[in-house]
mmCIF file of the N, C-alpha and C atoms, coordinates in Angstrom:
data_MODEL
# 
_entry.id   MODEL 
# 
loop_
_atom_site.group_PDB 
_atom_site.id 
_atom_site.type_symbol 
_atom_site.label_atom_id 
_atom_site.label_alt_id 
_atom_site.label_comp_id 
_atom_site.label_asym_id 
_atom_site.label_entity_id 
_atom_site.label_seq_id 
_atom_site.pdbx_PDB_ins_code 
_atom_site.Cartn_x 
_atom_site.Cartn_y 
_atom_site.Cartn_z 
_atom_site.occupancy 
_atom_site.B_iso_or_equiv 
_atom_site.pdbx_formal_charge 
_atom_site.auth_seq_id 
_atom_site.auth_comp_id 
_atom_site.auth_asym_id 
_atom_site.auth_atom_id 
_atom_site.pdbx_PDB_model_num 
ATOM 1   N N  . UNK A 1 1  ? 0.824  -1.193 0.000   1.00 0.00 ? 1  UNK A N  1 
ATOM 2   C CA . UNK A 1 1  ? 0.000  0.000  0.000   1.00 0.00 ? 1  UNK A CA 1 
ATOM 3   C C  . UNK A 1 1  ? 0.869  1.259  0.000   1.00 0.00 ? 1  UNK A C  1 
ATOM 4   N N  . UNK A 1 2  ? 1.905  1.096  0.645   1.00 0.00 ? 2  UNK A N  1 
ATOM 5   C CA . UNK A 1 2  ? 2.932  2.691  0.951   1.00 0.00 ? 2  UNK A CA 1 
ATOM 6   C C  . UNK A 1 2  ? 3.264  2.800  -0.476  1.00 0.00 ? 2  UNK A C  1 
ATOM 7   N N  . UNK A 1 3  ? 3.970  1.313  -1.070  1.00 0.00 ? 3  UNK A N  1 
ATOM 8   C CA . UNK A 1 3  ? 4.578  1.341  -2.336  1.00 0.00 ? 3  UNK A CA 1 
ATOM 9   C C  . UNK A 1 3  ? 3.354  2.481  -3.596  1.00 0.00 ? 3  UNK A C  1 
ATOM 10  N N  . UNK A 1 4  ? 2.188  2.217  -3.619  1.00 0.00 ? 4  UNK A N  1 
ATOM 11  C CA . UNK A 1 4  ? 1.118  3.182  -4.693  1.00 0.00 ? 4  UNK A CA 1 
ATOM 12  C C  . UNK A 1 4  ? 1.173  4.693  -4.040  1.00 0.00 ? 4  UNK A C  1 
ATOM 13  N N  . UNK A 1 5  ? 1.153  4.807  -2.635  1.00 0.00 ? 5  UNK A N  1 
ATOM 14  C CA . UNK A 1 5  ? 0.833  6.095  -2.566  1.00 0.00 ? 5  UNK A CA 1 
ATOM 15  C C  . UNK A 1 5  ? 2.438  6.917  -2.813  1.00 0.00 ? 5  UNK A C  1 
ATOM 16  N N  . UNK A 1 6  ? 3.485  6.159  -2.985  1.00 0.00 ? 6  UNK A N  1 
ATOM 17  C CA . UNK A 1 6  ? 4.895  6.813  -3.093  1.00 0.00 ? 6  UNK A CA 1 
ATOM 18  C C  . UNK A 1 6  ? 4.471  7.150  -4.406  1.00 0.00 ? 6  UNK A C  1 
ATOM 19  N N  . UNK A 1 7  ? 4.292  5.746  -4.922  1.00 0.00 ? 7  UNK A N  1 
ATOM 20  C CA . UNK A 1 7  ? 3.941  5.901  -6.425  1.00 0.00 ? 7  UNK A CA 1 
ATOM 21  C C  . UNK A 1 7  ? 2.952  6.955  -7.398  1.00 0.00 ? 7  UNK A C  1 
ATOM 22  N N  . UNK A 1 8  ? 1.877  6.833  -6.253  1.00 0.00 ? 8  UNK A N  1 
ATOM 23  C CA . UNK A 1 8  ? 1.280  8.319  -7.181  1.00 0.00 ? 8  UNK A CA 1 
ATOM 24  C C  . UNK A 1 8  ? 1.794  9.759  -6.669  1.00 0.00 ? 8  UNK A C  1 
ATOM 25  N N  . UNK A 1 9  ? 2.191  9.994  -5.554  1.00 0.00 ? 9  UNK A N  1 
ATOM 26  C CA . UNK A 1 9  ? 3.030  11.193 -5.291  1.00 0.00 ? 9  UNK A CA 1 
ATOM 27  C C  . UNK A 1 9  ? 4.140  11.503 -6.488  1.00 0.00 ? 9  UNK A C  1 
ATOM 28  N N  . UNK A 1 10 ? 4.885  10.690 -6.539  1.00 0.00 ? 10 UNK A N  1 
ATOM 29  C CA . UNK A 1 10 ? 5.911  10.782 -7.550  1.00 0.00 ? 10 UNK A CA 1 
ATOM 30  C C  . UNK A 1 10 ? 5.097  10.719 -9.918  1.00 0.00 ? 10 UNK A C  1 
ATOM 31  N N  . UNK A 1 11 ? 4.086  10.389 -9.425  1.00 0.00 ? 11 UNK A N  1 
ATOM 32  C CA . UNK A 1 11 ? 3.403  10.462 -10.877 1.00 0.00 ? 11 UNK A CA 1 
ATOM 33  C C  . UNK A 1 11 ? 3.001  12.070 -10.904 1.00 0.00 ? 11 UNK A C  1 
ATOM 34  N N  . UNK A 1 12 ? 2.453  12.427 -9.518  1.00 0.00 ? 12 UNK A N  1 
ATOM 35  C CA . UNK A 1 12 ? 1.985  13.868 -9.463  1.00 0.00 ? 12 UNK A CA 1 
ATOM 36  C C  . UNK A 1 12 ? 3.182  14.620 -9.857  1.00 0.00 ? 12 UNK A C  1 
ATOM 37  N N  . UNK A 1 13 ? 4.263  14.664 -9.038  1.00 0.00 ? 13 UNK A N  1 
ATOM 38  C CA . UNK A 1 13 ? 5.302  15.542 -9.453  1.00 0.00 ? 13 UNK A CA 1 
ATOM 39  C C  . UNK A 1 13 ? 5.649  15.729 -10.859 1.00 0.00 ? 13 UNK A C  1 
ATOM 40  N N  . UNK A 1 14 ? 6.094  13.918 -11.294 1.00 0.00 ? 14 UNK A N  1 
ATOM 41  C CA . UNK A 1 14 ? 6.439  14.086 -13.096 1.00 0.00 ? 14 UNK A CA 1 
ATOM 42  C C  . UNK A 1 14 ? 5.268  15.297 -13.529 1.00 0.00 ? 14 UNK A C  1 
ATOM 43  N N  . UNK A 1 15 ? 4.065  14.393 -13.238 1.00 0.00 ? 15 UNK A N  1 
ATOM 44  C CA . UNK A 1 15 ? 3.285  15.487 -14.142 1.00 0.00 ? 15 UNK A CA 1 
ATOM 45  C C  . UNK A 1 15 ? 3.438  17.032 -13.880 1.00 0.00 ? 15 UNK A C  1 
ATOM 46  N N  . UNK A 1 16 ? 3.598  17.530 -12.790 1.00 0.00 ? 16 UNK A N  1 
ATOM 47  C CA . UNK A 1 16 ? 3.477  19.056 -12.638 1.00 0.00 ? 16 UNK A CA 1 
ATOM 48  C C  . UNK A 1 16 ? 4.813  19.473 -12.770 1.00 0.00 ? 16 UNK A C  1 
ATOM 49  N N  . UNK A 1 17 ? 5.901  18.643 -13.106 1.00 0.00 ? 17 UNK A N  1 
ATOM 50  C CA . UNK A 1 17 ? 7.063  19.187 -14.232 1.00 0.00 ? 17 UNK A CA 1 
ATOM 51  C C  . UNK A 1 17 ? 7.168  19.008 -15.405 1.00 0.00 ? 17 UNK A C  1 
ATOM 52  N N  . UNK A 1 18 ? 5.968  18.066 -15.953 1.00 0.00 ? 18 UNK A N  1 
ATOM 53  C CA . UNK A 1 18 ? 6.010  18.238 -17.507 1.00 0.00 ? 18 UNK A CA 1 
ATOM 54  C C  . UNK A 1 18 ? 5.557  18.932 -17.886 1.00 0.00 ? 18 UNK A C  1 
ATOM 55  N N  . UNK A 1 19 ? 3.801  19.631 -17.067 1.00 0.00 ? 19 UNK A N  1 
ATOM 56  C CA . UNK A 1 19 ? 3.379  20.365 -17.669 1.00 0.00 ? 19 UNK A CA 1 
ATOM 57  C C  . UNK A 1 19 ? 4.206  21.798 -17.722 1.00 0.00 ? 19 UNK A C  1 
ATOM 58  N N  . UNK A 1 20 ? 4.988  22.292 -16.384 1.00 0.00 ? 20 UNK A N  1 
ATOM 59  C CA . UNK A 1 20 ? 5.687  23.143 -16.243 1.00 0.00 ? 20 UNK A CA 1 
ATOM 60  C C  . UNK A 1 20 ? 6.909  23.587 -17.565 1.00 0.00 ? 20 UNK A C  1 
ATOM 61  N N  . UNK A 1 21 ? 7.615  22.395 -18.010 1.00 0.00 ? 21 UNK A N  1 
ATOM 62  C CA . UNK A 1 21 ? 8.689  22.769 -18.910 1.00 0.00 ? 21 UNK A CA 1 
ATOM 63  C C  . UNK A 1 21 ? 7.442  22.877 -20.184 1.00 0.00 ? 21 UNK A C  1 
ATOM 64  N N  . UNK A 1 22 ? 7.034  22.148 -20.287 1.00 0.00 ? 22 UNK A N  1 
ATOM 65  C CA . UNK A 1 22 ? 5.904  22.346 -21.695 1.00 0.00 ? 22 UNK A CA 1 
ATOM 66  C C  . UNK A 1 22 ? 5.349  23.767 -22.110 1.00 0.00 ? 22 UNK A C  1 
ATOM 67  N N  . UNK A 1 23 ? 5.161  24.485 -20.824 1.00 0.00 ? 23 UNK A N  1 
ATOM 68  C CA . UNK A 1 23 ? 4.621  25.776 -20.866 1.00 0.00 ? 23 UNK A CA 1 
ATOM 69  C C  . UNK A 1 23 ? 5.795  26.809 -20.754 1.00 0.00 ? 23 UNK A C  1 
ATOM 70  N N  . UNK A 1 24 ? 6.407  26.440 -20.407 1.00 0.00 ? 24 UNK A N  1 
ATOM 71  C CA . UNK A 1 24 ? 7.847  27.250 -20.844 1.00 0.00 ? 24 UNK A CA 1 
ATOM 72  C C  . UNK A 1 24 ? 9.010  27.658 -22.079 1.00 0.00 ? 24 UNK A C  1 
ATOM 73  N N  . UNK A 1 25 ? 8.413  25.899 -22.449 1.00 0.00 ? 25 UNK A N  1 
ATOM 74  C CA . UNK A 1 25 ? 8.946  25.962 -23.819 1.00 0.00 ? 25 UNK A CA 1 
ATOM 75  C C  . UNK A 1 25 ? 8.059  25.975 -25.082 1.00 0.00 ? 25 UNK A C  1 
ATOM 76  N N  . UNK A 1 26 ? 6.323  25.845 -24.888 1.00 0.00 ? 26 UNK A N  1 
ATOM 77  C CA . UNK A 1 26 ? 5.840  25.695 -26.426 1.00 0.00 ? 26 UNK A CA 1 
ATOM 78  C C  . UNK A 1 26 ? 4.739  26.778 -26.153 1.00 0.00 ? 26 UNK A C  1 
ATOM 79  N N  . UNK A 1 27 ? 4.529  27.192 -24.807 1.00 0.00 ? 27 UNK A N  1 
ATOM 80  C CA . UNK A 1 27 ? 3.225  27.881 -24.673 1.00 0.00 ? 27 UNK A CA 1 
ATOM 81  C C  . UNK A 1 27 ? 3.394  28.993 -25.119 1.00 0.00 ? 27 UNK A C  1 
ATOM 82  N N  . UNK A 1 28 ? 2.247  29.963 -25.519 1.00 0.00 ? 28 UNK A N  1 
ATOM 83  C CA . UNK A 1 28 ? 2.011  31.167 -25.859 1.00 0.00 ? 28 UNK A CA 1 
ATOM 84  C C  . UNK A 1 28 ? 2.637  32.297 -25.084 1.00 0.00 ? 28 UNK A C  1 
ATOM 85  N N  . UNK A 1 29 ? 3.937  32.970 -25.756 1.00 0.00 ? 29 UNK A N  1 
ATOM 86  C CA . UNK A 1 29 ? 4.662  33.603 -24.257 1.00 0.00 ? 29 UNK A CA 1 
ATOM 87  C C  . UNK A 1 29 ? 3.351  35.110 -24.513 1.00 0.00 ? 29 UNK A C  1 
ATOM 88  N N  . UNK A 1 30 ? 3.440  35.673 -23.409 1.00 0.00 ? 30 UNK A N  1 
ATOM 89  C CA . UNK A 1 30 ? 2.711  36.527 -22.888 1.00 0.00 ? 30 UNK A CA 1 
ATOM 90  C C  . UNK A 1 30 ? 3.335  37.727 -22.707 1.00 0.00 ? 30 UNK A C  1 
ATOM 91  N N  . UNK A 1 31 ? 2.786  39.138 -22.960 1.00 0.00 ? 31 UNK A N  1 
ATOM 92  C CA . UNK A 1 31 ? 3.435  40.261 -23.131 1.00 0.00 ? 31 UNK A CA 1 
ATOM 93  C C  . UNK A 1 31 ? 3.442  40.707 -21.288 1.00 0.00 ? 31 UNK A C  1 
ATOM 94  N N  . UNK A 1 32 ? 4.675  41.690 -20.932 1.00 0.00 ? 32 UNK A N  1 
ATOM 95  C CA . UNK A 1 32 ? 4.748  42.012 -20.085 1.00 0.00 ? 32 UNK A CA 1 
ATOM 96  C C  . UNK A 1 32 ? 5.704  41.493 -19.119 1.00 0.00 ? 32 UNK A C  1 
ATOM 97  N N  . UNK A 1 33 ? 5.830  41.837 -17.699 1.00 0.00 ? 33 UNK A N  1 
ATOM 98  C CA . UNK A 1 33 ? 7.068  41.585 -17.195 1.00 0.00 ? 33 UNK A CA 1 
ATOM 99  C C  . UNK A 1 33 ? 7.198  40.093 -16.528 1.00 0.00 ? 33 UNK A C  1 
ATOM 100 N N  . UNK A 1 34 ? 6.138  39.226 -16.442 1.00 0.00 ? 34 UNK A N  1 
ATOM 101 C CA . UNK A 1 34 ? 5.691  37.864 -15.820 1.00 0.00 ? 34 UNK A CA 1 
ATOM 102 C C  . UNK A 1 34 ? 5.726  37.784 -14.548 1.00 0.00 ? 34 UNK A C  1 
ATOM 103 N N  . UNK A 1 35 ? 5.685  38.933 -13.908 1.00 0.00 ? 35 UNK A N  1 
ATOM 104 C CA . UNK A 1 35 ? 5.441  38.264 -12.356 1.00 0.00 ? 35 UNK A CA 1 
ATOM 105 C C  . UNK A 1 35 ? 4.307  38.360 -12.207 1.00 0.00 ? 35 UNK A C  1 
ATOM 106 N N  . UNK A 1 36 ? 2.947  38.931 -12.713 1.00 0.00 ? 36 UNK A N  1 
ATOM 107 C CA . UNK A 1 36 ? 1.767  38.701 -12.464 1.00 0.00 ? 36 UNK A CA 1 
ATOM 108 C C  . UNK A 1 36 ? 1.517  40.040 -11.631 1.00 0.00 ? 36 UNK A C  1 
ATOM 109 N N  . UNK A 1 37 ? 2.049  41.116 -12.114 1.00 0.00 ? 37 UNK A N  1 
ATOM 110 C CA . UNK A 1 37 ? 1.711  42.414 -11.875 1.00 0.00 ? 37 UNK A CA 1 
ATOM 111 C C  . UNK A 1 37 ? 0.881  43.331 -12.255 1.00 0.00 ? 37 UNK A C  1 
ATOM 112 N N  . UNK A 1 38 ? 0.130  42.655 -13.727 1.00 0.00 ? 38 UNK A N  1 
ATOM 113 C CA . UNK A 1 38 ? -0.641 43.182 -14.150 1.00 0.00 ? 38 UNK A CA 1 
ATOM 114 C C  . UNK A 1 38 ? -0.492 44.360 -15.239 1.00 0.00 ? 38 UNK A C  1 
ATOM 115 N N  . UNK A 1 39 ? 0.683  44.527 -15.534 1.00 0.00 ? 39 UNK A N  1 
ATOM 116 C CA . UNK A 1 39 ? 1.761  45.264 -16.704 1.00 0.00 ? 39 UNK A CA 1 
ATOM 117 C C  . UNK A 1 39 ? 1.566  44.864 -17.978 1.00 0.00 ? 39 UNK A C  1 
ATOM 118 N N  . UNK A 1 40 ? 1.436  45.406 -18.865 1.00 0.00 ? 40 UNK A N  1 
ATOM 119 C CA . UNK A 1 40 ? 1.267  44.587 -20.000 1.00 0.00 ? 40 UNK A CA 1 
ATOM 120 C C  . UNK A 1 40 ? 1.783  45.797 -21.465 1.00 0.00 ? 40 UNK A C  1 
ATOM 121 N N  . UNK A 1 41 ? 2.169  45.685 -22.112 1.00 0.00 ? 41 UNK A N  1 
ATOM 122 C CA . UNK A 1 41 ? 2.753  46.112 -23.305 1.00 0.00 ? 41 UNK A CA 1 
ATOM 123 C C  . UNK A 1 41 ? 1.173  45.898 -24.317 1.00 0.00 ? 41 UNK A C  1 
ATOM 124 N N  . UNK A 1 42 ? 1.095  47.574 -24.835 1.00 0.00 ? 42 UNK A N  1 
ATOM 125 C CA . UNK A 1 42 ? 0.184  47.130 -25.569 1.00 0.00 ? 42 UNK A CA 1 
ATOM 126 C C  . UNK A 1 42 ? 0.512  47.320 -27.357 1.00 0.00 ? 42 UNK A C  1 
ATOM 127 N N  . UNK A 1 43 ? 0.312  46.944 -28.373 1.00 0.00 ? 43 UNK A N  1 
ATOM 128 C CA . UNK A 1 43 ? 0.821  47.057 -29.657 1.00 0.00 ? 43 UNK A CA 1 
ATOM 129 C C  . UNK A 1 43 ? 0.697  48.212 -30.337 1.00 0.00 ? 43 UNK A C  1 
ATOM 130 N N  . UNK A 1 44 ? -0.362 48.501 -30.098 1.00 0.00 ? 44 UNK A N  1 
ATOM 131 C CA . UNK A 1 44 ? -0.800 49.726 -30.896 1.00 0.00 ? 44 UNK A CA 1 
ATOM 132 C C  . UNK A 1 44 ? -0.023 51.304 -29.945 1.00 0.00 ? 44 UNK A C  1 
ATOM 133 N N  . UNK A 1 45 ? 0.119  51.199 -28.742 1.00 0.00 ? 45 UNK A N  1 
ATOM 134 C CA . UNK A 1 45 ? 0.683  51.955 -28.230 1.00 0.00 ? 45 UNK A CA 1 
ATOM 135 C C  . UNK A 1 45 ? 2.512  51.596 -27.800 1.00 0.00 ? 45 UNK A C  1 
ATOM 136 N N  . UNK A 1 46 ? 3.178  52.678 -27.930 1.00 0.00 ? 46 UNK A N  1 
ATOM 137 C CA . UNK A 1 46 ? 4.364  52.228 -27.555 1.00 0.00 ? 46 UNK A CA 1 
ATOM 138 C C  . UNK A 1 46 ? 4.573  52.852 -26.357 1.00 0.00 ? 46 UNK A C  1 
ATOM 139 N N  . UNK A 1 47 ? 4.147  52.697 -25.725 1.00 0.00 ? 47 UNK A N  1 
ATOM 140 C CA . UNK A 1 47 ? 4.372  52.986 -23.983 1.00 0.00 ? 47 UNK A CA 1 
ATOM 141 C C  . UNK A 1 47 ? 4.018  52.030 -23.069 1.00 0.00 ? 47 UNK A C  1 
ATOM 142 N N  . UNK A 1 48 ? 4.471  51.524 -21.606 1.00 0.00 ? 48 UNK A N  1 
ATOM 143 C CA . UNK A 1 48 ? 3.981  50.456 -20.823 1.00 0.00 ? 48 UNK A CA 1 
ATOM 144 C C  . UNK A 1 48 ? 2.486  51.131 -20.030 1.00 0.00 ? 48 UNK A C  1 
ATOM 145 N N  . UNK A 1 49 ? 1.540  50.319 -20.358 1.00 0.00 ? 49 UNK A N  1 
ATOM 146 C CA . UNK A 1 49 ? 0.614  50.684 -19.425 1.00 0.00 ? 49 UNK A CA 1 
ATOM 147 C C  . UNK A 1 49 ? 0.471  49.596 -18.295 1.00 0.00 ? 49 UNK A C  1 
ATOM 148 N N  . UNK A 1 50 ? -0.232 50.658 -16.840 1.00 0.00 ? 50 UNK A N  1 
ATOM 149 C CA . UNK A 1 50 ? -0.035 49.532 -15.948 1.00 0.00 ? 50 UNK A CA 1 
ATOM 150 C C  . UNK A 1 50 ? -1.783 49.413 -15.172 1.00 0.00 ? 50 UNK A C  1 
ATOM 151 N N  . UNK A 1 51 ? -1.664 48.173 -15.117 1.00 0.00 ? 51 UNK A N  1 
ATOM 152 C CA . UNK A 1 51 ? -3.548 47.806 -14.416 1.00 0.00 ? 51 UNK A CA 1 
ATOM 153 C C  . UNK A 1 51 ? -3.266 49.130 -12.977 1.00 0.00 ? 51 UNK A C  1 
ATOM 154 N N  . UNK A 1 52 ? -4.268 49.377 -13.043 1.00 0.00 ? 52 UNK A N  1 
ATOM 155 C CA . UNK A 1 52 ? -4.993 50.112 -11.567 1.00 0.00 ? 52 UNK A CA 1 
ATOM 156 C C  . UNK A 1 52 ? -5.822 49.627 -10.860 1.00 0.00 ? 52 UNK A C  1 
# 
């Protein structure tokens, strides 16, 4: 019984580092500085605007 629950702990991890490099390397990169500040670069304007 210990042996499955090691076992799916360790399936969880693979998975939440595959999905992690996957999105790092194929996902849609996103404008702005990425910490989740709410900053964003817009196209039509060339200046940074920032959320309020």
């Amino acid at each position: 019984m210990q042996e499955v629950i090691i076992f799916l702990v360790f399936a969880a991890a693979l998975a939440y580092l595959s999905v992690r490099v996957y999105r790092s390397f194929f996902a849609k990169k996103q404008a702005g500085c990425g910490k989740g500040c709410g900053c964003e670069t817009d196209k039509n304007m060339r200046t940074m605007t920032t959320a309020k």
